[in-house]
C-alpha positions in Angstrom: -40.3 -31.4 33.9 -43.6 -31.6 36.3 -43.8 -35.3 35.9 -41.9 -37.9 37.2 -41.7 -41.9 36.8 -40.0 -44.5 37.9 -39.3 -47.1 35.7 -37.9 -50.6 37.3 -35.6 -53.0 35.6 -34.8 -50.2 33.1 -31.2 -51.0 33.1 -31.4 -52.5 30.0 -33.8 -53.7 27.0 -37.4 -53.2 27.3 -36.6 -50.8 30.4 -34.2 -48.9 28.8 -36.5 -48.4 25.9 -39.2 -47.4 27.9 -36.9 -44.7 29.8 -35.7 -43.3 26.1 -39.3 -43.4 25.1 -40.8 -40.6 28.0 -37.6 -38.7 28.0 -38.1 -35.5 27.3 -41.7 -35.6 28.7 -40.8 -37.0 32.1 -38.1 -37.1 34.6 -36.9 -40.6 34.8 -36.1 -43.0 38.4 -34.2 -45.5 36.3 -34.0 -48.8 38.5 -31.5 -51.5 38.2 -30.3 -54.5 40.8 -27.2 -55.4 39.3 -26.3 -53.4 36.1 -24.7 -50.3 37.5 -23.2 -49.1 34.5 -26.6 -50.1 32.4 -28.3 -48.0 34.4 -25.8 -44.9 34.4 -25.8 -45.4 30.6 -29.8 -44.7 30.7 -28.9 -41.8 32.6 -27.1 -40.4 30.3 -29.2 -41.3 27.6 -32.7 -39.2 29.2 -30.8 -36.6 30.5 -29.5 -36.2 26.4 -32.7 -35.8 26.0 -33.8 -32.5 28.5 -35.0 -34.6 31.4 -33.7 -35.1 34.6 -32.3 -38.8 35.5 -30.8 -40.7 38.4 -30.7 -44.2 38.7 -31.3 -46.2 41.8 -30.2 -49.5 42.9 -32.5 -52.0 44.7 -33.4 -55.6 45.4 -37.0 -55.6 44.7 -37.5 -59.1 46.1 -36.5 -57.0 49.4 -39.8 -55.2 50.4 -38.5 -52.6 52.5 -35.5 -52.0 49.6 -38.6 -51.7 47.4 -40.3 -49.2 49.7 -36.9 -47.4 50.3 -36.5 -47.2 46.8 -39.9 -45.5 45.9 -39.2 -43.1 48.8 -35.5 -42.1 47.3 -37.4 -41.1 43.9 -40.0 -38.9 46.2 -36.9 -37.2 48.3 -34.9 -36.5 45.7 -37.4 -35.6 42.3 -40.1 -34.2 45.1 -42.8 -36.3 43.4 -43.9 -39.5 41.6 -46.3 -39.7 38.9 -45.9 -42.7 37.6 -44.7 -46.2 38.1 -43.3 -48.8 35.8 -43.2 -52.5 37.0 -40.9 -53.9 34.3 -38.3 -55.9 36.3 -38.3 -59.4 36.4 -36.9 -62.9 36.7 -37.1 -65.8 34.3 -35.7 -69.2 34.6 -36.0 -71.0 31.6 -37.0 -74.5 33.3 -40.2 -76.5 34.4 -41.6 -76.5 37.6 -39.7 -79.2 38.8 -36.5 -78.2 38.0 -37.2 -74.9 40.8 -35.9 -75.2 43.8 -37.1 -72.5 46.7 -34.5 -69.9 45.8 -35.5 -70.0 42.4 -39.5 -70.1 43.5 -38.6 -67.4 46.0 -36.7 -65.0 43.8 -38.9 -65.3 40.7 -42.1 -64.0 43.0 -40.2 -62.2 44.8 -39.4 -59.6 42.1 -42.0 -60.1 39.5 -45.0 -59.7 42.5 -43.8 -58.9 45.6 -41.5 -56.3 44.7 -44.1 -55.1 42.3 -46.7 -55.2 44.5 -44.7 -53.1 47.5 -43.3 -50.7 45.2 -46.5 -49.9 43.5 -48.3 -49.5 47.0 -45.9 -47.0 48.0 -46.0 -45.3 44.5 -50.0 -45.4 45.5 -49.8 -43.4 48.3 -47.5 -40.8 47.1 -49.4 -40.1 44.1 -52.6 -39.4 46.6 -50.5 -36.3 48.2 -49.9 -34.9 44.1 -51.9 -31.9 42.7 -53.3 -33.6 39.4 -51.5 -32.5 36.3 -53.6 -33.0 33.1 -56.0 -34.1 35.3 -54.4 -37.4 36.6 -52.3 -37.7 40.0 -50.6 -40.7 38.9 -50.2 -43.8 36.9 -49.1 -47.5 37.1 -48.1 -49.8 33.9 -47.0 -53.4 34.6 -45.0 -55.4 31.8 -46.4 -58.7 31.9 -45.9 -61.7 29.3 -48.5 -63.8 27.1 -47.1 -66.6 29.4 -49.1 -64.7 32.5 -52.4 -65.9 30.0 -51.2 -68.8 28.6 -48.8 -70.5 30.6 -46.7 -73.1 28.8 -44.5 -76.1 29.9 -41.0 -74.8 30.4 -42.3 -71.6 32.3 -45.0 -72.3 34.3 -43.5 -70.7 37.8 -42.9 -67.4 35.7 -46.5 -67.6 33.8 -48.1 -68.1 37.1 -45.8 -64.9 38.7 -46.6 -63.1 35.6 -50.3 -63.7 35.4 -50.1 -62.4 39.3 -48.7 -59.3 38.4 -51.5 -58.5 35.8 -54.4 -59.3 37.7 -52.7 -57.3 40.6 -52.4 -54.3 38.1 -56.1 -54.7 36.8 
């Protein structure tokens, strides 16, 4: 494998999926925060697969954990090529039932930690010799309630609809 990406939140679901989808194509950084054996299961599952996998465990709401972790991929695969922001935090309630934690976490990992991560990807993909031409890329999962927003999820649609005009 040449390329490399790092895929956040890929302990499970959409992650996961992502993960199985490239493997084969890519070596895979699978992230989780609190799903150890989710994440070793991805492992498993790319390396079925011909690509190399190791999964990393990180607070992304912690920005230097969210640096550190962009700098483990780099020390240990050489290179990234590719970042995926698809961790995140939802709290099914109305913007009056957050409290700060809540507030905090929810942008903490659905911008900040996006945000830091992808900055460090950034910089690390400058340093890459192009391969087909490219020297890196950067996919954000989202939500349609970062466009349209709703009632019951306001805090997250607003967080959401962060991350994508960060990534535009």
């Amino acid at each position: 494998m040449e390329r490399t990406v790092l895929v956040t939140g890929a302990s499970g679901g959409i992650g996961r999926a992502i993960c199985e989808h490239v493997a084969g194509d890519w070596n895979v950084a699978v992230h989780y925060y609190s799903d150890s054996s989710g994440g070793a299961d991805v492992v498993e599952s790319v390396r079925s697969e011909d690509s190399d996998a190791r999964s990393y465990r990180a607070d992304l709401a912690d920005t230097e954990a969210a640096v550190g972790l962009v700098e483990s991929v780099v020390d240990d695969f050489g290179r990234i090529d590719g970042i995926v922001n698809n961790a995140g935090v939802f709290y099914d309630a109305p913007p009056d039932a957050y409290d700060d934690d809540m507030y905090d976490r929810t942008f903490g990992v659905n911008v900040d930690g996006a945000i830091y991560a992808t900055r460090a990807a950034l910089s690390a993909m400058d340093a890459n010799e192009p391969v087909d031409g490219v020297r890196g890329r950067v996919v954000s999962i989202a939500s349609t309630a970062g466009v349209h927003g709703g009632p019951k999820d306001a805090i997250y649609a607003a967080s959401k609809g962060a991350l994508v005009a960060f990534t535009k």
